[in-house]
N, C-alpha and C positions, 0 to 999 in steps of 0.2 A: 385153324385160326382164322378171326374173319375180319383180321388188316383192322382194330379199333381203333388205332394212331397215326392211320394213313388220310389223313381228312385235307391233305392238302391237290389230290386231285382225284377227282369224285368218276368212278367207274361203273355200267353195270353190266356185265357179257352174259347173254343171255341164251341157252340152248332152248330152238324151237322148232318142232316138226310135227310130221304127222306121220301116218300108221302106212301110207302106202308109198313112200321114198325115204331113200337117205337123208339125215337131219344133221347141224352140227351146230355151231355156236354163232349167235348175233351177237354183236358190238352194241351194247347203246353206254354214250358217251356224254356225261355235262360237258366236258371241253372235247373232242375228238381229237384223236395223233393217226390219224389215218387205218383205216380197214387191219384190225388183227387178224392172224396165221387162222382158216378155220373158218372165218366167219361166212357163210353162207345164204342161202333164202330160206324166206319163211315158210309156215305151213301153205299148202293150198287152201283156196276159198271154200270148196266142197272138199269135204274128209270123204272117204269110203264109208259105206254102213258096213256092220258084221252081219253077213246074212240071215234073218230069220230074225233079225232083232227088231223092236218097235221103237220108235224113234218119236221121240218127247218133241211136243213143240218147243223152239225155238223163243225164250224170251231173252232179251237183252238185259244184261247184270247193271243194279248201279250203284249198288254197294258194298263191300266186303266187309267185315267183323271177326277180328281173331280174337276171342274174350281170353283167350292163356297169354299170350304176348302182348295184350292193351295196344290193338290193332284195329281202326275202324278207320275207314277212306273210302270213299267215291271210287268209281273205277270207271278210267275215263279209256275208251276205245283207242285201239291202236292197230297200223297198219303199215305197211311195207312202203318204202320207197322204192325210184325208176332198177335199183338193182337187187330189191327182193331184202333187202337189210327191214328188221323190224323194228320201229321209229318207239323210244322210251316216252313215257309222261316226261311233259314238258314240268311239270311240279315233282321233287324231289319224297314230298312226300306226299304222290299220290298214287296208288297201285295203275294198272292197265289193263283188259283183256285182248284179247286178238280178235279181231272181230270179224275176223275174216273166215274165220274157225267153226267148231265149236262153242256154243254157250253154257256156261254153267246149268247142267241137267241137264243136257241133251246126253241122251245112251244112243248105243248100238256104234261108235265110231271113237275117233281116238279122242282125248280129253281136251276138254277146254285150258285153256293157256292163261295166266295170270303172270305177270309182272312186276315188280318194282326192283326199284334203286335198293341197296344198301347204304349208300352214306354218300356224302357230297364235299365240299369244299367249308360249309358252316359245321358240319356232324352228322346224327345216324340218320340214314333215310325212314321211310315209309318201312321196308325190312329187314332193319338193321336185326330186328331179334327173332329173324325169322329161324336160325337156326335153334332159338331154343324150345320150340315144336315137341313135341312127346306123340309118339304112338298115342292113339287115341282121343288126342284133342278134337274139339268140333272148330269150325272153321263155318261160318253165317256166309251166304252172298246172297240179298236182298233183289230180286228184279223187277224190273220195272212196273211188270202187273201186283205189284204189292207181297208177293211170296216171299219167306227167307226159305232158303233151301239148305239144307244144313250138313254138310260133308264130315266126316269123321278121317281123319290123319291115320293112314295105315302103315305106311314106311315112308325113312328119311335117307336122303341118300347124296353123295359129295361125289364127283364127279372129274376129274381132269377136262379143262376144254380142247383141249388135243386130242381126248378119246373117249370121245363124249357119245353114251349107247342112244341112238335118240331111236333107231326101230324097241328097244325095250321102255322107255321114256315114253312115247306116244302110242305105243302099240295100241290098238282100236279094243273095247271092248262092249260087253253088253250091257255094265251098267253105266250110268250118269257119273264118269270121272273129273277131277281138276287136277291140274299140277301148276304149283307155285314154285316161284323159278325168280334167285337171285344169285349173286355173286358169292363168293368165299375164298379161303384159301389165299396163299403170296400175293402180294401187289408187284404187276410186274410194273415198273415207273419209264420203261423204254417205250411198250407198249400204250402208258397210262389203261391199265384194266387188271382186272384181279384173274387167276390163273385158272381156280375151279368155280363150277356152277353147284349152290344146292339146291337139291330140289327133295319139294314135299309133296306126296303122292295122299290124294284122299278119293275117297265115293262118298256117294248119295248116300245117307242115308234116313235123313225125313225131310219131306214134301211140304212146308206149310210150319209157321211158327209155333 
């Protein structure tokens, strides 16, 4: 269930890590009630390579397109505060990367990280319809040097943030992976944040519009 009637206090708890530490759940919060159970630091700056893998240069993403879910936003960088907590888009409906990470097409290390809100205090966020995703959807993220890169949606997966797999969620690979990563599941209202994380798991798979 992904709390559709819950728009009067706007949550998004976000699981984010990487392939060579334990990973658990960030807080990002329109209004904050202070640090939930869980909530942890973000990926490091440098990910691990997978041995023997070649590693794509580095371009900076600055637009996502979901054409199944009638999803297109800017994707604005995003980075950790003084205790490692990963900071949401300040716009409700605007996605995020980790920029600290991986980029959208970088292979050989754990997956690049994308973000948003599901809903807010006015209504749906940037991915409120993220859950309705199907194996095999393409998923665009446009970068800077003028490329769309184009991921295909291979598994969807809901999550408890209490026990939340992030060494299987980030685990490092050899292709050019993303996981999109929003909220779902109970609203807890003590906490102000919703209970599970979902996440959509895709790869590279064409270079170039």
């Amino acid at each position: 269930m992904l709390g559709r009637a819950r728009y009067l206090q706007p949550a998004l708890l976000l699981a984010v890590g990487a392939a060579a530490g334990l990973l658990a759940a960030t807080a990002l919060s329109g209004a904050p009630r202070g640090e939930p159970s869980g909530a942890v630091q973000a990926p490091p700056r440098v990910p691990a390579r997978v041995a023997g893998a070649v590693a794509v240069p580095h371009v900076q993403p600055r637009e996502l397109t979901i054409p199944s879910i009638e999803v297109q936003s800017a994707l604005v960088s995003l980075g950790v505060d003084g205790n490692g907590t990963l900071q949401p888009p300040a716009d409700f409906q605007v996605a995020g990367w980790y920029a600290e990470g991986p980029a959208p097409g970088d292979a050989g290390g754990p997956p690049a990280v994308i973000a948003g809100h599901v809903d807010s205090i006015t209504g749906p966020a940037v991915f409120y319809r993220l859950r309705e995703l199907k194996v095999g959807d393409d998923v665009q993220i446009q970068g800077v040097d003028g490329t769309t890169r184009h991921f295909t949606v291979y598994r969807l997966a809901e999550y408890a943030k209490s026990n939340f797999p992030a060494t299987q969620v980030y685990a490092p690979s050899d292709k050019a992976e993303i996981r999109l990563i929003t909220c779902t599941g109970q609203f807890d209202h003590e906490q102000g944040s919703y209970l599970d994380n979902f996440v959509a798991y895709a790869a590279l798979t064409r270079d170039g519009s």
